[in-house]
C-alpha positions as CSV (number, residue, x, y, z in Angstrom):
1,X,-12.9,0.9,122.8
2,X,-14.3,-0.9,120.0
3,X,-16.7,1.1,117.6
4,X,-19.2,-0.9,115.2
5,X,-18.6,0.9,111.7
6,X,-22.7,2.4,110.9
7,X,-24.3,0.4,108.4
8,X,-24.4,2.8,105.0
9,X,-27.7,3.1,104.2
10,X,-28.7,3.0,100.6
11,X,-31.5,5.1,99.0
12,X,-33.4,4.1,95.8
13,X,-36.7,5.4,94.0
14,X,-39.9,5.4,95.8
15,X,-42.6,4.5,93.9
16,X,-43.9,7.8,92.9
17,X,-40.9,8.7,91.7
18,X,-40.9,5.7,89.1
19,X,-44.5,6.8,88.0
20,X,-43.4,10.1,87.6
21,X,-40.5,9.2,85.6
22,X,-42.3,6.8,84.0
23,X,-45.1,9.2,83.0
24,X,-42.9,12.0,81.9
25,X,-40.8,9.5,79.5
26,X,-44.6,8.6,78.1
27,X,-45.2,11.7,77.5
28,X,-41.7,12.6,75.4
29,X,-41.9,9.7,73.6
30,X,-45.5,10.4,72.3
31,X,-44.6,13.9,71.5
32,X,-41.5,12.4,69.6
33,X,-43.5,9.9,67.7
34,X,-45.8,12.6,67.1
35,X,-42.8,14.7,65.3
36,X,-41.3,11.6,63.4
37,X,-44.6,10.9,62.0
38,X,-45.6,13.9,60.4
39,X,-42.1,14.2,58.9
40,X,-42.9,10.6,57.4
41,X,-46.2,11.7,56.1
42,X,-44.5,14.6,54.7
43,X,-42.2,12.9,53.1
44,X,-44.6,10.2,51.8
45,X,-46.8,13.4,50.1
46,X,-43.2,14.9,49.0
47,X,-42.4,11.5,46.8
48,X,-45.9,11.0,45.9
49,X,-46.2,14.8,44.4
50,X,-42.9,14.0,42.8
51,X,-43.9,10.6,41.3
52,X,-47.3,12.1,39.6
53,X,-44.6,15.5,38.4
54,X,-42.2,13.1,36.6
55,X,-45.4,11.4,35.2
56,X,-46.9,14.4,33.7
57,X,-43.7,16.0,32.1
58,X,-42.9,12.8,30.7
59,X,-46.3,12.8,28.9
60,X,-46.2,16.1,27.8
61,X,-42.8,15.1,26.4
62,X,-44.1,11.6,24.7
63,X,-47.1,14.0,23.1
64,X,-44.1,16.4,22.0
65,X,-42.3,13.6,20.4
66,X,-45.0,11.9,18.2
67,X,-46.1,15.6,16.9
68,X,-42.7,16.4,16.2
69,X,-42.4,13.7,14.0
70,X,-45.8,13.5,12.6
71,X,-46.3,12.2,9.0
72,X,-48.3,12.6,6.2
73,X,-49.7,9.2,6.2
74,X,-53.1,7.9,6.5
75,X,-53.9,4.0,7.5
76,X,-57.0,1.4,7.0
77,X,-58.5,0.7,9.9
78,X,-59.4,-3.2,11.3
79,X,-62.6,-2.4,9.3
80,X,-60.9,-1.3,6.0
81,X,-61.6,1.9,6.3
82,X,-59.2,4.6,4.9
83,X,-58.3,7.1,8.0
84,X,-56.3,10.5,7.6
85,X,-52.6,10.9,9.1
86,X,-54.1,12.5,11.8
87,X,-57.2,11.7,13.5
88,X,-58.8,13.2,16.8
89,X,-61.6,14.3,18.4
90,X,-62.6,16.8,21.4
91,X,-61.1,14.1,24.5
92,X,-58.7,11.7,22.1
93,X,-56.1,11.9,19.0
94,X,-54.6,9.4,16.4
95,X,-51.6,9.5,14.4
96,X,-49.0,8.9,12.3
97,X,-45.5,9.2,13.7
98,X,-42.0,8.6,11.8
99,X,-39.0,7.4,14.1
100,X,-39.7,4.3,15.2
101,X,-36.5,3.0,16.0
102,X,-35.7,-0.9,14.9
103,X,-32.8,-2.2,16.6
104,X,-33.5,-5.5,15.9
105,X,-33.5,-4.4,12.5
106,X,-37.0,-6.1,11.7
107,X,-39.0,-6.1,8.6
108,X,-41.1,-3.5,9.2
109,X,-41.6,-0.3,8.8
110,X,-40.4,3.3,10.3
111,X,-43.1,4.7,10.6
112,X,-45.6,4.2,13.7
113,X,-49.4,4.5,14.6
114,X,-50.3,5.9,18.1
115,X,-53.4,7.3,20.1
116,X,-54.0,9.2,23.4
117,X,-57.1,9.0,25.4
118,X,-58.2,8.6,28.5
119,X,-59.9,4.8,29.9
120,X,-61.4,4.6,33.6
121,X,-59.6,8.0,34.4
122,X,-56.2,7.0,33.0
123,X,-54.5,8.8,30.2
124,X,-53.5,6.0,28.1
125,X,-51.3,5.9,24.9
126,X,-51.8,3.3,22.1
127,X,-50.0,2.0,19.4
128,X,-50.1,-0.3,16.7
129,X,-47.2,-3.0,15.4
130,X,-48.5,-2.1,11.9
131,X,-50.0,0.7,10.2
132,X,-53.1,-1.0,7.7
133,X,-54.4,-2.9,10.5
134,X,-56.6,-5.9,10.2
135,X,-59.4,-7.1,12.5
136,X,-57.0,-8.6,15.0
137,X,-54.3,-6.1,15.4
138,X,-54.7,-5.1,18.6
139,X,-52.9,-2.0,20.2
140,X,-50.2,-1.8,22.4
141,X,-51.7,0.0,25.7
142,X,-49.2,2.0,28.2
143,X,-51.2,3.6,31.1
144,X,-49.3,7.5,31.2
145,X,-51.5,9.5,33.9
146,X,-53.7,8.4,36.8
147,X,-56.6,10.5,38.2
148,X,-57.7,12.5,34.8
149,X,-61.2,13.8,35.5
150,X,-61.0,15.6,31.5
151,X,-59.0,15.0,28.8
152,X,-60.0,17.7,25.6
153,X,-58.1,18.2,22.6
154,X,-58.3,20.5,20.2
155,X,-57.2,21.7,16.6
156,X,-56.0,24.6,14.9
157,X,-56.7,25.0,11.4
158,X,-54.9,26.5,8.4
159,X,-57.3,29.6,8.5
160,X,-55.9,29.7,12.8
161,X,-59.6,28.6,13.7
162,X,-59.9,25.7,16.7
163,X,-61.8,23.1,15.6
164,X,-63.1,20.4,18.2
165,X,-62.4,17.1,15.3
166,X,-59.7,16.4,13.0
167,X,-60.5,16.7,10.1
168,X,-62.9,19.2,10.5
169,X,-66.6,18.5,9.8
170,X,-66.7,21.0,7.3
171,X,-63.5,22.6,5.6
172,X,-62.8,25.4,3.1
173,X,-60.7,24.1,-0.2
174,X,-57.3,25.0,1.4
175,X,-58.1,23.7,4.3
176,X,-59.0,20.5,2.8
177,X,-56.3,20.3,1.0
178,X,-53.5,20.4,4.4
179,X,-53.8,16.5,5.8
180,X,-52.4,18.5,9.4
181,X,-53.2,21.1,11.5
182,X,-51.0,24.1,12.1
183,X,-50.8,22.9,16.0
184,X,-52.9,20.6,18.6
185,X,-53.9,21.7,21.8
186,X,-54.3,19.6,24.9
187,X,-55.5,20.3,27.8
188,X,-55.8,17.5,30.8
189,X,-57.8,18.4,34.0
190,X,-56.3,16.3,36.8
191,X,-57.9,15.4,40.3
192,X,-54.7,16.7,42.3
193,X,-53.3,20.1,40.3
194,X,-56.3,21.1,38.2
195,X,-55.9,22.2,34.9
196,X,-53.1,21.8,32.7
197,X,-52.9,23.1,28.9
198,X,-50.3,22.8,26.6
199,X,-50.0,24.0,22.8
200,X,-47.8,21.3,20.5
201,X,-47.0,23.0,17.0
202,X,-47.5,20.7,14.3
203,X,-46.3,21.9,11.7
C-alpha cells in the first residue's frame, strides 16, 4: 500500500509578532541611545572641566613665575614716560621680570616686561620685545583664561597694609623708598567655579 509522505508544514512570524518584535527592539534601542548619550555628555563636561582646570593652574603658575623673578627695574613707556618696576592697579598689573631665556642668543636683553588683565572677559597676559618702548612697540598678547566676570588685584605694602594701586597714591618715607611690595594678591572671579584667590610673595 502506497502512503504519500504529509507535506511538512512550515511556520513563520505572523504579523503581530513582527510589530511586537519590532516595537520592543525600538524601545531597547532608544533606552540604549539614551544611556550612551548621557555618558558622552558626561564625558564632554568631564574634558571641558578639565581643559578650563589645566588653564587656571597654569596661570596661577605663569603669575608665580614672573613674581618670582621680579626686578627692580622701571621702563619708559611708548610716551616717554618713566614707570616703576612694578606697576598695577585694582583689576590689572605690570612688571619687570628677569629670566627671559634667549636661545637664539639675540642681542637683547634678560630681562622682560609683562602685564595681566582681563579684555572682553579673557584674562590676557602681555609682553613687550623691549623694555623702553617706543610709540610702536606693540605687546605680545596670549589669551590665559576665558569666562572672567572680575579680575582685582591687590598690594601689600611694607607697613603689611593692602593698597588697591602700585605704587600707592600716597606712601610713608620707607614705603617710598621699597620700588616692590612685600606680596600681590590676585583674585579672579570666574563664570564656572566662582571665586578664586591666590597670595604671590614678592619679596
Amino acid at each position: 500500500m502506497n502512503r504519500l509522505a504529509s507535506p511538512i508544514r512550515q511556520h513563520g512570524f505572523t504579523l503581530l509578532e513582527l510589530l511586537v518584535a519590532i516595537a520592543v527592539f525600538a524601545v531597547v534601542a532608544l533606552l540604549a541611545y539614551g544611556g550612551l548619550a548621557s555618558v558622552l555628555d558626561a564625558r564632554e563636561d568631564t574634558a571641558a572641566a578639565a581643559q578650563r582646570l589645566r588653564a587656571l593652574q597654569l596661570t596661577m603658575l605663569m603669575l608665580q613665575r614672573d613674581l618670582d623673578q621680579v626686578a627692580p627695574r622701571g621702563i619708559r613707556d611708548e610716551y616717554g614716560d618713566n614707570k616703576p618696576a612694578l606697576h598695577g592697579g585694582a583689576d590689572w598689573i605690570e612688571l619687570t621680570r628677569g629670566g627671559w631665556s634667549n636661545p637664539a642668543d639675540q642681542a637683547r636683553s634678560q630681562l622682560q616686561r609683562v602685564a595681566y588683565a582681563v579684555r572682553e572677559r579673557t584674562l590676557i597676559r602681555a609682553h613687550w620685545q623691549v623694555l623702553d618702548r617706543a610709540q610702536d612697540s606693540a605687546p605680545l598678547e596670549a589669551p590665559l583664561l576665558e569666562r572672567v566676570a572680575v579680575l582685582r588685584v591687590r598690594f601689600l605694602d611694607a607697613n603689611r597694609e593692602w593698597q588697591e594701586a602700585w605704587p600707592p597714591l600716597a606712601q610713608d618715607e620707607a614705603a617710598a623708598a621699597d620700588p616692590l611690595p612685600l606680596g600681590v594678591e590676585l583674585t579672579v572671579e570666574l563664570e564656572q567655579w566662582g571665586r578664586v584667590t591666590r597670595l604671590f610673595r614678592v619679596r
